[in-house]
RORO-428072 format. One record per residue (C-alpha): residue number from 0; residue in one letter; x, y, z. Coordinates in steps of 0.001 Angstrom, whole numbers. Each point is the difference from the previous one (the first is absolute). Last residue first. Layout:
RORO-428072
NUM|a|X|Y|Z
...
END
This chain:
RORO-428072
260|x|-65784|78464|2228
259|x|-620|-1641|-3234
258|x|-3459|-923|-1136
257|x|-258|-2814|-2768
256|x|-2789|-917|-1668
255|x|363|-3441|-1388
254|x|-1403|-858|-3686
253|x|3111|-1063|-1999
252|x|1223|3279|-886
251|x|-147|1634|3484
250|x|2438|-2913|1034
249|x|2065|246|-2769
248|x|362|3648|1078
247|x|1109|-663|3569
246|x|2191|-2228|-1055
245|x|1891|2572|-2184
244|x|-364|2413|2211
243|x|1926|-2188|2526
242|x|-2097|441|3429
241|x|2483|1626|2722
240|x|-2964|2882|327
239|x|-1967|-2739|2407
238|x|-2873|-2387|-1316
237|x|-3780|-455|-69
236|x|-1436|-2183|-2247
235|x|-3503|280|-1589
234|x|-2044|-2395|-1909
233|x|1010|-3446|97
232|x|-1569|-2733|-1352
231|x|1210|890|-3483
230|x|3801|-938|876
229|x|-754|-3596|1125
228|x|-665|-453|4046
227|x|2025|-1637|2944
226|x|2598|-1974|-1819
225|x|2589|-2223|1565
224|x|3666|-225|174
223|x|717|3755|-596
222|x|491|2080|-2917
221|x|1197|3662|695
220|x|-463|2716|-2657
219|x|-849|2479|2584
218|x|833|-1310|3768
217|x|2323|2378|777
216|x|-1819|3267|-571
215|x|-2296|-969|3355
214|x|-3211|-1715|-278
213|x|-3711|498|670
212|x|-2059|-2393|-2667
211|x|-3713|1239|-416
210|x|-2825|-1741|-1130
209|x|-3179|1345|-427
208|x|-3574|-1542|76
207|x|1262|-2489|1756
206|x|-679|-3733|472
205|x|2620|-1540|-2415
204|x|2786|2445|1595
203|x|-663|-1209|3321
202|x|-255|-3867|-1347
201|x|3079|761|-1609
200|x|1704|797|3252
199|x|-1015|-3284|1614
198|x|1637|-2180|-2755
197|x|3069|1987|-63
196|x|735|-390|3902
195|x|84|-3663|-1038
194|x|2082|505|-2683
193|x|2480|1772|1807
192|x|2610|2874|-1448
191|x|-2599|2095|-1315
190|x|-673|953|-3722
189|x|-2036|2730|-1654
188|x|-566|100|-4024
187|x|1075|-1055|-3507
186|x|-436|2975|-2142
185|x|2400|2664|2690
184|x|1478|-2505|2504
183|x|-1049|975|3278
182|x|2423|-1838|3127
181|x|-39|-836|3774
180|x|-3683|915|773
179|x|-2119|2322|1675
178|x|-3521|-74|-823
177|x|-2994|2451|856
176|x|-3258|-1118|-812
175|x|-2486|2280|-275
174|x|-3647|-169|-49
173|x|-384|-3592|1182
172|x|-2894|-2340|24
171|x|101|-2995|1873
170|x|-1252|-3649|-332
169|x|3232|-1194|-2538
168|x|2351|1191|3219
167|x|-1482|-2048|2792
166|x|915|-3112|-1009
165|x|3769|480|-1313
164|x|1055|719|3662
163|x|-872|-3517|1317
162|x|1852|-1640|-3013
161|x|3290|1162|747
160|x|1855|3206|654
159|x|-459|2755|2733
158|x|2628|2888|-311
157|x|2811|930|2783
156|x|2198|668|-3096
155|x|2919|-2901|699
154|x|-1406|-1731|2991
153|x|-3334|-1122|-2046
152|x|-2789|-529|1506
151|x|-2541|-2980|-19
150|x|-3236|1451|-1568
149|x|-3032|1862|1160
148|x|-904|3377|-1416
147|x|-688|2725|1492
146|x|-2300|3274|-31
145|x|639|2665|2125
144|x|-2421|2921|38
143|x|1631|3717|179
142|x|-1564|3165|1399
141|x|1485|-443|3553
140|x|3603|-1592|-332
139|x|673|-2710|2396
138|x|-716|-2591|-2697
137|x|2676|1311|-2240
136|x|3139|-581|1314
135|x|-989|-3794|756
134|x|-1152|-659|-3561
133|x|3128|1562|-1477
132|x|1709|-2196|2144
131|x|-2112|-3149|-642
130|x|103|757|-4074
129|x|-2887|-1853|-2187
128|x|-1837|3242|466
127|x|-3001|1469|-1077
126|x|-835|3384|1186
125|x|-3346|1688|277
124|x|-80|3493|416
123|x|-2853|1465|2464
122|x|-2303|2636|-1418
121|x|-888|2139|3290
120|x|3486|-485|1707
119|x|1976|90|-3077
118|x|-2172|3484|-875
117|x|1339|1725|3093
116|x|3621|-169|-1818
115|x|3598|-43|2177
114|x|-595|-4108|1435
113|x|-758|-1010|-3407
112|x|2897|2092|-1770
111|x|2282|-1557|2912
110|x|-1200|-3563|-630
109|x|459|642|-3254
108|x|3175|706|-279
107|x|1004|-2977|2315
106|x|-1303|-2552|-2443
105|x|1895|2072|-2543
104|x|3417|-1060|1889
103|x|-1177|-3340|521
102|x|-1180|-39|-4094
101|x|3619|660|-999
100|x|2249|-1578|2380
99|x|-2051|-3252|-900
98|x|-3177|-2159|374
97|x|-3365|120|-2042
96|x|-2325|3053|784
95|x|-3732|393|-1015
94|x|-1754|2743|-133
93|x|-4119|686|595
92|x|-1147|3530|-249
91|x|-1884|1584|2686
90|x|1768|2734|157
89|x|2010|1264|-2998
88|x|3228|-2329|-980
87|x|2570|2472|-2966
86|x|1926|1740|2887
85|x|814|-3285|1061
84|x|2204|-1234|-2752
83|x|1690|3681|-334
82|x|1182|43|3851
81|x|1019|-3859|-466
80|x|2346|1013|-2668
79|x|1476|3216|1276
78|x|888|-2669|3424
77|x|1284|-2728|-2527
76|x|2657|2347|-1190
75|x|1236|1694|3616
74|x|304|-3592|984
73|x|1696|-1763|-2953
72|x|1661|-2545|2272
71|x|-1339|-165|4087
70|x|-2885|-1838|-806
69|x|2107|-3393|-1800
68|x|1427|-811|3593
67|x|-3370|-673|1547
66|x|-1620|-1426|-3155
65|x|2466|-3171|-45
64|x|2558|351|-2246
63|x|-821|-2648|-2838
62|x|1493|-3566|-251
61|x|821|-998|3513
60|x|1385|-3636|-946
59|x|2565|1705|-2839
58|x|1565|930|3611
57|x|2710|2903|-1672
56|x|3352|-324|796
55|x|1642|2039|3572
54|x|3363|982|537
53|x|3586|-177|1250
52|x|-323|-4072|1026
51|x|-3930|-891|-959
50|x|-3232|1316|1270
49|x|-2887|-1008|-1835
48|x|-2875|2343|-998
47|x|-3821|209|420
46|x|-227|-1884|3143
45|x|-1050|2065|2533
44|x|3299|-362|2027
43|x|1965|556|-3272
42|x|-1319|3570|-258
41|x|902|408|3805
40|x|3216|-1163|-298
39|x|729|1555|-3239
38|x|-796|3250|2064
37|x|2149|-852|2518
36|x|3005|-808|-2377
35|x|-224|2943|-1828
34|x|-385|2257|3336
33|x|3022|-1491|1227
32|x|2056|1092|-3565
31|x|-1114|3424|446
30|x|-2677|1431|-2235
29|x|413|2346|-3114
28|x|-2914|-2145|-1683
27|x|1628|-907|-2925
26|x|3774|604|917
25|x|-656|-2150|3281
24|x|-2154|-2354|-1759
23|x|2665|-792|-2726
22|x|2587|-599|2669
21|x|-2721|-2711|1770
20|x|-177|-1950|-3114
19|x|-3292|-671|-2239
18|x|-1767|-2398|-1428
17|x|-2326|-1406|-2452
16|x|-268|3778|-1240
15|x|-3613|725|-522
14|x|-976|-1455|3489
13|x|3629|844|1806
12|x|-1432|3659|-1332
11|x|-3421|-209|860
10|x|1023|-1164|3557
9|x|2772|2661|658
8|x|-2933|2966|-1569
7|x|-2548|-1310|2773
6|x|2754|-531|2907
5|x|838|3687|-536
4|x|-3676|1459|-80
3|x|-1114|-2131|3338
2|x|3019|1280|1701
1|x|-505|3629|-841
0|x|1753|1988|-3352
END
């Protein structure tokens, strides 16, 4: 695995762990001992853990892995997911993209389709972001039309947050709204780590015509702290082969399509 790759699998484990020594990276990661310490250097230079005598313990002040560390996990997954999500948008469609692994890596999916296809060019798509990366990858694509909110933003996810970007969203109309989330709970619904982030997302959901939630196997059956949408509000999700079956078939049964890829 590359730099970027190692430090994001050392963070999510001193994350999930509370801590971890040097010895149990080497084994772990098959690293040297030097290359332990430099990359708890660098981890504990940003601020997301705290370096103690052997080790590192989690920094319970950083919270979530910030979006630059969580891209590297699930790649291979999230990039069958975001092919599927944007082979469903036809030109001149209007989409709508909350923050995330997910939606970034669909965000770049269909920039390429939009780029590829004449009919981008002649019926441009429309996409709605509360996202300022996804909203800087796209605007240099021909055949797409950047829409974005305002709002303070948020380290974390990159996403815009506060009462600037909950203006614009009642006054649009969406065709699809593509969601990525931290955890789908078959009957109960789609969750997200921040309930500020959760506010914004449900306004996406609220003003589409569809609603679709993009997210890996590991997030099925998940509750997080705050609630996006209930169960009925969304109508498709698209997931990787890892799904449970079991999950995968409550889901079906209480009113979700799910598509696994």
């Amino acid at each position: 695995m590359n730099r970027h790759e190692r430090l994001s699998l050392l963070a999510s484990l001193i994350i999930e762990r509370g801590f971890v020594r040097v010895e149990d990276i080497e084994k772990e990661l098959d690293v040297s001992a030097a290359t332990a310490r430099r990359d708890l250097d660098v981890l504990a230079s940003q601020q997301l853990i705290t370096r103690t005598r052997g080790g590192a313990t989690a920094n319970t002040a950083s919270g979530e892995l910030p979006l630059r560390y969580r891209a590297a996990r699930r790649g291979e997954d999230k990039q069958r997911i975001a092919e599927a999500a944007a082979a469903m948008v036809r030109p001149g469609q209007v989409v709508a993209l909350n923050g995330g692994t997910t939606t970034t890596a669909v965000a770049l999916e269909l920039g390429i389709q939009s780029a590829a296809h004449q009919r981008f060019s002649e019926h441009p798509l429309t996409v709605v972001t509360n996202a300022v990366n996804i909203a800087a990858d796209l605007t240099v694509r021909e055949g797409v039309r950047v829409v974005c909110t305002g709002g303070v933003a948020r380290a974390q996810s990159y996403e815009l947050i506060g009462p600037l970007a909950e203006l614009i969203l009642p006054r649009i109309s969406i065709d699809i709204a593509f969601l990525g989330v931290s955890g789908i709970v078959a009957g109960e619904g789609v969750f997200t780590l921040s309930d500020s982030e959760a506010t914004i997302n449900a306004l996406f959901g609220k003003g589409a015509r569809e609603v679709v939630v993009v997210a890996d196997s590991s997030k099925l059956g998940v509750h997080a702290f705050a609630k996006i949408l209930d169960a009925p509000e969304v109508d498709v999700l698209i997931t990787d082969s890892g799904a449970d079956p079991e999950m995968v078939h409550d889901l079906e049964e209480s009113g979700t399509r799910v598509r696994v890829v």
